[in-house]
N, CA and C of each residue as an Amber inpcrd file, in Angstrom:
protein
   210
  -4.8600000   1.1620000  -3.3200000  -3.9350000   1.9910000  -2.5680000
  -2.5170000   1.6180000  -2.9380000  -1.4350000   2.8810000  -3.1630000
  -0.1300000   2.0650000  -3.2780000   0.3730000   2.5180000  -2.0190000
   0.5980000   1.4520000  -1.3810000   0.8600000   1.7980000   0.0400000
   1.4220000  -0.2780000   0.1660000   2.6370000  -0.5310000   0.4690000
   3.2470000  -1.7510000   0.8650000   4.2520000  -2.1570000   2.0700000
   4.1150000  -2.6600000   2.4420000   5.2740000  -3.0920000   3.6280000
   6.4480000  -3.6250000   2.9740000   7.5670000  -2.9230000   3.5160000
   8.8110000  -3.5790000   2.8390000   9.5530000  -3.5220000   3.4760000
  10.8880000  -4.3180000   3.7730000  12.0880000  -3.9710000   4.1240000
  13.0130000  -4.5950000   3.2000000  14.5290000  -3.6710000   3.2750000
  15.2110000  -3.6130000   2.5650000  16.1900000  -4.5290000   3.1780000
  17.0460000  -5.2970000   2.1170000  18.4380000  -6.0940000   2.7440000
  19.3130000  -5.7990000   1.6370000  20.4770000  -6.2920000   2.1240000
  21.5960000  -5.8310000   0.9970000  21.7850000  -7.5860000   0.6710000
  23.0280000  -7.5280000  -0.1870000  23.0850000  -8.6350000  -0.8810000
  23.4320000  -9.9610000   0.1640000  23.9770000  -9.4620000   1.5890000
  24.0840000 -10.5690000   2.1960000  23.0170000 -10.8550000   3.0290000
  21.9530000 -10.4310000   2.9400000  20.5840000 -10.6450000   4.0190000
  20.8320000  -9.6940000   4.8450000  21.5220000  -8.6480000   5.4120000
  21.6930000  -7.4070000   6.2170000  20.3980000  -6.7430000   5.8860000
  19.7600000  -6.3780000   7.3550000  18.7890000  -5.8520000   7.0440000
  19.4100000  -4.0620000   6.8610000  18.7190000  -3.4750000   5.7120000
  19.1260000  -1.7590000   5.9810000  18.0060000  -0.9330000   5.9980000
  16.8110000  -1.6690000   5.8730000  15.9320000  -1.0520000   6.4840000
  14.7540000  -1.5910000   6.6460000  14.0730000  -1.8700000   8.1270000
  13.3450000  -2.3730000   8.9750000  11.9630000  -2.7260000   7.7870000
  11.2360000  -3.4670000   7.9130000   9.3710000  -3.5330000   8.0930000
   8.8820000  -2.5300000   8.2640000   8.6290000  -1.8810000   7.1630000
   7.6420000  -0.3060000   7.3620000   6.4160000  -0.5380000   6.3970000
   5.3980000   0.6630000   6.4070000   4.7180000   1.0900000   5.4860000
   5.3220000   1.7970000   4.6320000   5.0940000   1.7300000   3.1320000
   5.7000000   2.7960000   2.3160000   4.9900000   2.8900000   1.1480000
   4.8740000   4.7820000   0.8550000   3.8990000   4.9630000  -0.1140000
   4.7050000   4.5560000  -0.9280000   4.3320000   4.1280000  -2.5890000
   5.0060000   3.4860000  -3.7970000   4.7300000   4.6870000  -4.6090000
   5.7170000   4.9480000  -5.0840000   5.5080000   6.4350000  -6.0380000
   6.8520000   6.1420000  -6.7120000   7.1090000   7.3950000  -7.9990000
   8.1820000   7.5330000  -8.4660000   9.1020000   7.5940000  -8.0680000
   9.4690000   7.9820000  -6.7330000  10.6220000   8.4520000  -5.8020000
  10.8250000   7.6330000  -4.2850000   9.9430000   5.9280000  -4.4310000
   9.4070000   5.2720000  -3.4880000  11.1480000   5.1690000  -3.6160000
  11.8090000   4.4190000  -3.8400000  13.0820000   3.5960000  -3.5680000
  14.5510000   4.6150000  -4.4540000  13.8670000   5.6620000  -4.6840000
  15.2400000   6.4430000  -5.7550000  16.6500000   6.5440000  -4.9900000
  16.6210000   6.6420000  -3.9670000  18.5650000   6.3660000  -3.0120000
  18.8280000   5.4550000  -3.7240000  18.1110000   3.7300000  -3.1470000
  18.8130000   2.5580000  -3.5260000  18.8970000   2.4250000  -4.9650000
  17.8420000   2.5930000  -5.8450000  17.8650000   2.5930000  -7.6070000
  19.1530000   3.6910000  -7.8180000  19.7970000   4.3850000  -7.5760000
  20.5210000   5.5700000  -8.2630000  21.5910000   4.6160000  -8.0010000
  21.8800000   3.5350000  -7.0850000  23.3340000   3.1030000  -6.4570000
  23.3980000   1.7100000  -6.8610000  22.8370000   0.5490000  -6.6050000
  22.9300000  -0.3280000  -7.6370000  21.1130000  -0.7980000  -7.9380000
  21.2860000  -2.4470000  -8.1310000  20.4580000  -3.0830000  -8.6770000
  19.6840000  -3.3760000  -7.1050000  18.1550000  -3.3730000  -7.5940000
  17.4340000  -3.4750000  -6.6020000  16.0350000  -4.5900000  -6.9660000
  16.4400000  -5.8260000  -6.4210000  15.3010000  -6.7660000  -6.4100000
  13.7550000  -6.3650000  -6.0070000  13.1120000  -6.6850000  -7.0290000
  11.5720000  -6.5180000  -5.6570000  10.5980000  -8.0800000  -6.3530000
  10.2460000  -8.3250000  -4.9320000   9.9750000  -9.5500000  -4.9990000
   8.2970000  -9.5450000  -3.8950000   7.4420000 -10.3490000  -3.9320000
   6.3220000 -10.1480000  -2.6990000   4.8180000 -10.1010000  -3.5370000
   3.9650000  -9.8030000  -2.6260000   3.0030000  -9.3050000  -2.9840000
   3.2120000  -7.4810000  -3.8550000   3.6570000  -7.2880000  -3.1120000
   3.7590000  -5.5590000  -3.4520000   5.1350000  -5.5830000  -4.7830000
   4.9890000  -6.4680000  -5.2050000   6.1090000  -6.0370000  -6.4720000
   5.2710000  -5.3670000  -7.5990000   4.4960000  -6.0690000  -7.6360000
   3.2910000  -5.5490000  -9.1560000   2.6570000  -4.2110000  -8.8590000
   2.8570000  -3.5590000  -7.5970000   2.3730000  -2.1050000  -7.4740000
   3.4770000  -1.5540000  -7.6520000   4.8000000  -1.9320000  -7.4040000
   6.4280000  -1.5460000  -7.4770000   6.7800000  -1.5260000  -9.0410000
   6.2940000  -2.6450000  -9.7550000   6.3700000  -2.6300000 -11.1440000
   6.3990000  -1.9130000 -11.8420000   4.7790000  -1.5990000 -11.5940000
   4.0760000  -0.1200000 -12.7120000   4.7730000   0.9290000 -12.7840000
   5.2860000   1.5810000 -11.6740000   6.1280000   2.7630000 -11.4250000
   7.1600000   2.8930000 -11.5970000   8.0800000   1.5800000 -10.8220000
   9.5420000   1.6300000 -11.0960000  10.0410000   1.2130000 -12.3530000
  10.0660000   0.2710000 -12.9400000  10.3470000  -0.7080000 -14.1970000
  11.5680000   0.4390000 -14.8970000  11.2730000   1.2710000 -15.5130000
  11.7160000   2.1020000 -16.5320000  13.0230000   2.4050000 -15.8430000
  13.5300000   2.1490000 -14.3390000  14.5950000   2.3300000 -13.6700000
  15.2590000   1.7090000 -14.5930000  16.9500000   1.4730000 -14.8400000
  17.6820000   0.3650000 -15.4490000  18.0160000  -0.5260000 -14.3030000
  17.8260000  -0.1550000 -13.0170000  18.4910000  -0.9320000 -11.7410000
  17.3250000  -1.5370000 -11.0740000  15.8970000  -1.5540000 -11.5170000
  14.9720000  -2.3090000 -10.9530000  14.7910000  -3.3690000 -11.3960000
  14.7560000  -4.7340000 -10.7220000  14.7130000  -5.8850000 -11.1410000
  13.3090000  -6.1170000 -10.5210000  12.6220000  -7.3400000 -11.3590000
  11.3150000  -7.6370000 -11.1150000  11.4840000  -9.4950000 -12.0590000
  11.6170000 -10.3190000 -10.9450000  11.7990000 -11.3820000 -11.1860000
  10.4720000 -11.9710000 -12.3650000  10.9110000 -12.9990000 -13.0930000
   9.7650000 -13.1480000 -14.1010000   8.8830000 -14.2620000 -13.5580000
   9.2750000 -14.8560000 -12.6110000   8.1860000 -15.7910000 -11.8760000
   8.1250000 -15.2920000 -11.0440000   7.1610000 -15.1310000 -10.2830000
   6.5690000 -14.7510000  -8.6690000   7.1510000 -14.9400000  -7.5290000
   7.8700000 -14.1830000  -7.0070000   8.5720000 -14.9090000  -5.4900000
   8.0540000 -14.4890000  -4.6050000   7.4940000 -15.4700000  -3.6340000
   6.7220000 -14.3490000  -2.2340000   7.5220000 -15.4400000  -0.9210000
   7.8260000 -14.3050000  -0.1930000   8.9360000 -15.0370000   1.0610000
   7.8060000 -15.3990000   1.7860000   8.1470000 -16.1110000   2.5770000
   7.6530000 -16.9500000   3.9660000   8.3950000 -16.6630000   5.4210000
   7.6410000 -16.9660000   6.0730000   8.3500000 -16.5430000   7.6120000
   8.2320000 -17.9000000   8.2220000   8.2580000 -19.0310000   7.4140000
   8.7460000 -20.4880000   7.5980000   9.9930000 -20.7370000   7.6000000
């Protein structure tokens, strides 16, 4: 399923958009990709990968980062 929980922050940890479900498609994140650079980091990056990559503003770290709620 591409289907991931995400929320969005800006560069200072501001959240701009909450813990949701979100289908992952071509047009999953296109606002924030059209305006700058957009990290994806988690479990759900490698379903974010496949699709987005070809963005010039999608970043996809080369080691694995998965946050903690530690």
């Amino acid at each position: 399923r591409m289907e991931v929980y995400c929320a969005i922050f800006d560069v200072n940890l501001t959240c701009i958009a909450p813990t949701q479900a979100k289908i992952v498609d071509e047009l999953a994140f296109a606002e924030q990709l059209a305006r700058h650079p957009v990290y994806f980091f988690g479990e759900g990056a490698a379903k974010c990968q496949s699709l987005l990559a070809r963005s010039e503003n999608a970043r996809f770290p080369a080691a694995p980062v998965f946050p903690s709620a530690r």
